[in-house]
N, C-alpha and C positions, 0 to 999 in steps of 0.2 A: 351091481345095479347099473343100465343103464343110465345115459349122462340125461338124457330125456325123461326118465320116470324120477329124477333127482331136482330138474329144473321145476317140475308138477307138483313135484312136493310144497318145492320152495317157492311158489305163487300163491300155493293154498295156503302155507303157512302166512304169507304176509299178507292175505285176504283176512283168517280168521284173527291174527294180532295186533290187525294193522301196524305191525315193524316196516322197517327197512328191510330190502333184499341181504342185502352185508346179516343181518344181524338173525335174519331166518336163516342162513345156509349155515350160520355159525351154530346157530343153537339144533340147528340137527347132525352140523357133526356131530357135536359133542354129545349126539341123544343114539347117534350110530346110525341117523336117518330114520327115526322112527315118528312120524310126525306127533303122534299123543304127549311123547314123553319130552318134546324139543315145544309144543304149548306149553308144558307145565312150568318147562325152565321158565322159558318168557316170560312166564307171571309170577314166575318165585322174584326174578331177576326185578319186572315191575313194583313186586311187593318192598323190594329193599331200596327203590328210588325214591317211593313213597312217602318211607318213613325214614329215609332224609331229607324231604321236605317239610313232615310234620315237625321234626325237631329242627328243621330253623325258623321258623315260622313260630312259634310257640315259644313262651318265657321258658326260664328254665328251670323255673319253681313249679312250670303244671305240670313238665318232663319228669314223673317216675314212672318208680316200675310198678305199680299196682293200678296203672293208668290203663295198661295196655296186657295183652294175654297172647306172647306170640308159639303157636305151636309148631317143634322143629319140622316136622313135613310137611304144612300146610302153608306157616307163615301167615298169619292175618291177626287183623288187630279186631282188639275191642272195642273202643270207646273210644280212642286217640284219634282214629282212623274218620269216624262219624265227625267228631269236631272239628277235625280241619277241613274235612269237601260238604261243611253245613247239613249233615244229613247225610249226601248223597254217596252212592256208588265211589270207590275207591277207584280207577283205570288212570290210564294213558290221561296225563295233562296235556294244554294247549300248547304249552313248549315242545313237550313231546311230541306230537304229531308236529308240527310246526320242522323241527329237524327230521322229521324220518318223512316230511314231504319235498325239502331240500333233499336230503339224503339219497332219495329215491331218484328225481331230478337229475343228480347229478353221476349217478349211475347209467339212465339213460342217454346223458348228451358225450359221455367219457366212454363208454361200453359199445354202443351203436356206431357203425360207418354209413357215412354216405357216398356214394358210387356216382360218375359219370360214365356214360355210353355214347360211343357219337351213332351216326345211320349205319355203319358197319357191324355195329355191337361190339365194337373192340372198347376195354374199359380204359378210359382215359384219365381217371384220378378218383382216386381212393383217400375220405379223410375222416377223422371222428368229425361225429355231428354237434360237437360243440364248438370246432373253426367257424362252419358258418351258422350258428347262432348266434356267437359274439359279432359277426359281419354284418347279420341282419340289425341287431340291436346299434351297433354303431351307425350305421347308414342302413336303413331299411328299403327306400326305394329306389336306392341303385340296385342293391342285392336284386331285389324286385324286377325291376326291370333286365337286368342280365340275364335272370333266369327265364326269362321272357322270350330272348334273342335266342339263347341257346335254346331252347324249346320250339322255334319258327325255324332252326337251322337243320333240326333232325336230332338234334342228343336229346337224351332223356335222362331225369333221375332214378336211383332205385338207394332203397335202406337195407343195410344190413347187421346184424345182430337180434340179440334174442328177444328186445323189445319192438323195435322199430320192423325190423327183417321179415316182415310174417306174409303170407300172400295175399289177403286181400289190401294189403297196404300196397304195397308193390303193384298191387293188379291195380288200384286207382289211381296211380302215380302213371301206369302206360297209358291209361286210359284219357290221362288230361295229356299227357304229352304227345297222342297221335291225334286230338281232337285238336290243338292246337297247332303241331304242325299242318295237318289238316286246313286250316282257316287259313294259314299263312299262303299253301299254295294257293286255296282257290282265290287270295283275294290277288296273288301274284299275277294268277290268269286272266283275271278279271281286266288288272290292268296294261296288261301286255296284249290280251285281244286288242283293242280299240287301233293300236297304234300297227296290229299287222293290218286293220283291215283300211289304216290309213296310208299305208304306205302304198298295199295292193290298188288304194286309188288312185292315188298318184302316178303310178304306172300304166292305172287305165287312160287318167286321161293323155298323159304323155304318150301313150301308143296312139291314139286317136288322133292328135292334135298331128302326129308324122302323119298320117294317114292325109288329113285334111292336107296338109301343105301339097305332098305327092301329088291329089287329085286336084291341087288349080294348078300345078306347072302342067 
């Protein structure tokens, strides 16, 4: 299988699980890549997290077994299950998602590079994109502003990897960085006309002014 129809998988997977990337690619190994059978894990796996919360959560006197009806292929409860989420649907708690939105995070900033180019297109430094996240977070408007300089000088950024890496991310990344170099020229010319066409008068009048002397001797 394809390394592309593997990464497909594992996006849908953690679409319909809402897991973590780590814990979809895990559970279709183990399923042989077969997405149906790597959900079912994920909810057997879910069902057993479950009801280790129910039983800490709960005396130990409500904890029997005529409480609850779990069946080996299916795994779900009976009554335990309804009491401890008040009624509601048994899934993913707010801790849960809470780590697998970390989780996920941290995949992106440790998985992804970010690229410099200078006006050559020669790449000049290669780093995970979690160097300068912690950059921007410690000092956010120097980061700011440098990216600024370098971006009026001709370099540009681009992302690379499976999340960050994609092309219309990268196509709006050139897009601010020629409209800003762009700005930088025209306001360069902006201010360097004035002063050639100050100079060129100076010379006008400096030729003039010989001229006049010439004509009273």
């Amino acid at each position: 299988m394809e390394d592309m129809e593997r990464v497909e998988k594992v996006e849908q997977l953690v679409q319909k699980a809402g897991c973590s990337y780590t814990e979809a690619k895990n559970a279709l190994e183990r399923s042989d890549w077969n997405l149906l059978d790597a959900l079912i894990d994920l909810e057997e796996k879910n069902a057993t997290f479950v009801e280790s919360e129910v039983i800490d959560r709960e005396d130990a006197h409500r904890y029997q077994s005529a409480d609850f009806n779990m069946n080996p292929n299916e795994k779900h409860f009976k009554d335990i299950g309804n009491d401890a989420a008040g009624g509601q649907k048994t899934g993913p708690g707010r801790g849960g998602k809470v780590r697998a939105f970390f989780s996920r995070l941290w995949e992106i900033i440790t998985q992804n590079y970010l690229n410099l180019y200078n006006k050559q297109e020669k790449q000049v430094l290669r780093i995970p994109v979690i160097i300068p996240a912690i950059l921007f977070l410690i000092n956010f408007w120097v980061m700011l502003a440098l990216c600024v300089v370098l971006l009026l000088i001709g370099f540009r950024f681009q992302f690379e990897g499976v999340d960050l890496g994609k092309s219309n991310i990268n196509s709006a990344m050139n897009s601010a960085a020629e409209a800003t170099y762009n700005a930088g020229q025209k306001v360069k010319a902006e201010f360097s006309t004035p002063q050639s066409n100050t100079q060129q008068g100076e010379d006008h009048n400096g030729s003039y002014s010989d001229s006049a002397a010439n004509g009273q001797q």
